[in-house]
C-alpha positions as CSV (number, residue, x, y, z in Angstrom):
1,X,25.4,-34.6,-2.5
2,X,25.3,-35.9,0.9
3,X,21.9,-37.7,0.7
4,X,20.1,-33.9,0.1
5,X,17.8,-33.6,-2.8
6,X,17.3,-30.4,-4.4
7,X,14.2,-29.6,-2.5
8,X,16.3,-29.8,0.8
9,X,18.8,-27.5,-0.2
10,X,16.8,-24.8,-1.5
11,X,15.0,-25.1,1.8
12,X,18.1,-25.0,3.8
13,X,19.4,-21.8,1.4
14,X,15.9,-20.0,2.1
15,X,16.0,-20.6,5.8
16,X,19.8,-19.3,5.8
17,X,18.6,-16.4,3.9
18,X,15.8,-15.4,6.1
19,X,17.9,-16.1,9.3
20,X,20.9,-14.4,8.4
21,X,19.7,-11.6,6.0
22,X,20.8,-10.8,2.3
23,X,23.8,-8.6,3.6
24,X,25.6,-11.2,6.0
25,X,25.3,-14.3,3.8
26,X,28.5,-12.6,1.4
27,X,30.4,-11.8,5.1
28,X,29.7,-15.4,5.9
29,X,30.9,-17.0,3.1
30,X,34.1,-14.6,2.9
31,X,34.5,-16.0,6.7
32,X,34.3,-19.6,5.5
33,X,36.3,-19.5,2.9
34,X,39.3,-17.8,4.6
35,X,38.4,-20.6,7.4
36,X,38.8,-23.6,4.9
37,X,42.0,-21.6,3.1
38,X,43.6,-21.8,6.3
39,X,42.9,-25.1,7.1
40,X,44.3,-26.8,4.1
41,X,47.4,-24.1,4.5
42,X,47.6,-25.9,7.9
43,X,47.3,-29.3,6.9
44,X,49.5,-28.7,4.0
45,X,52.4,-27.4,6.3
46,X,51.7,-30.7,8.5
47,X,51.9,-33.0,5.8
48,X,55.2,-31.3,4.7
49,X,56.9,-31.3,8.1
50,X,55.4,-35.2,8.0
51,X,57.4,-35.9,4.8
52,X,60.4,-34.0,6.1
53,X,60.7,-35.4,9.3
54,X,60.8,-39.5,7.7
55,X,63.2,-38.3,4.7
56,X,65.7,-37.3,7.6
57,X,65.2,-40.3,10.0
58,X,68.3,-42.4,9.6
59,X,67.8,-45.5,7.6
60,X,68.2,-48.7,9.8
61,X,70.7,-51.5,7.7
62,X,70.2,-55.3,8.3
């Protein structure tokens, strides 16, 4: 996963921990995960409009 063993990422999770406390890390991740939602919600939309906008175009004829 992204060249991090599993020594690293426990690290990294500890340090989280202790910088963030027990309470926030749930707050955090709620935060992040209602960040990503609305990203793909957003890129969804985009590709949609994408796909709408070249169905519509008129064809060209030779």
């Amino acid at each position: 996963m992204f060249g991090v063993g599993s020594g690293e990422l426990v690290l990294i999770l500890l340090v989280i921990l202790v910088l963030f406390g027990a309470k926030k890390i749930p707050e955090l991740a709620r935060g992040l995960g209602k960040g990503v939602k609305e990203f793909k919600k957003a890129q969804s939309d985009l590709e949609d409009e994408f796909h709408k906008a070249t169905d519509d175009s008129p064809k060209k004829e030779k």
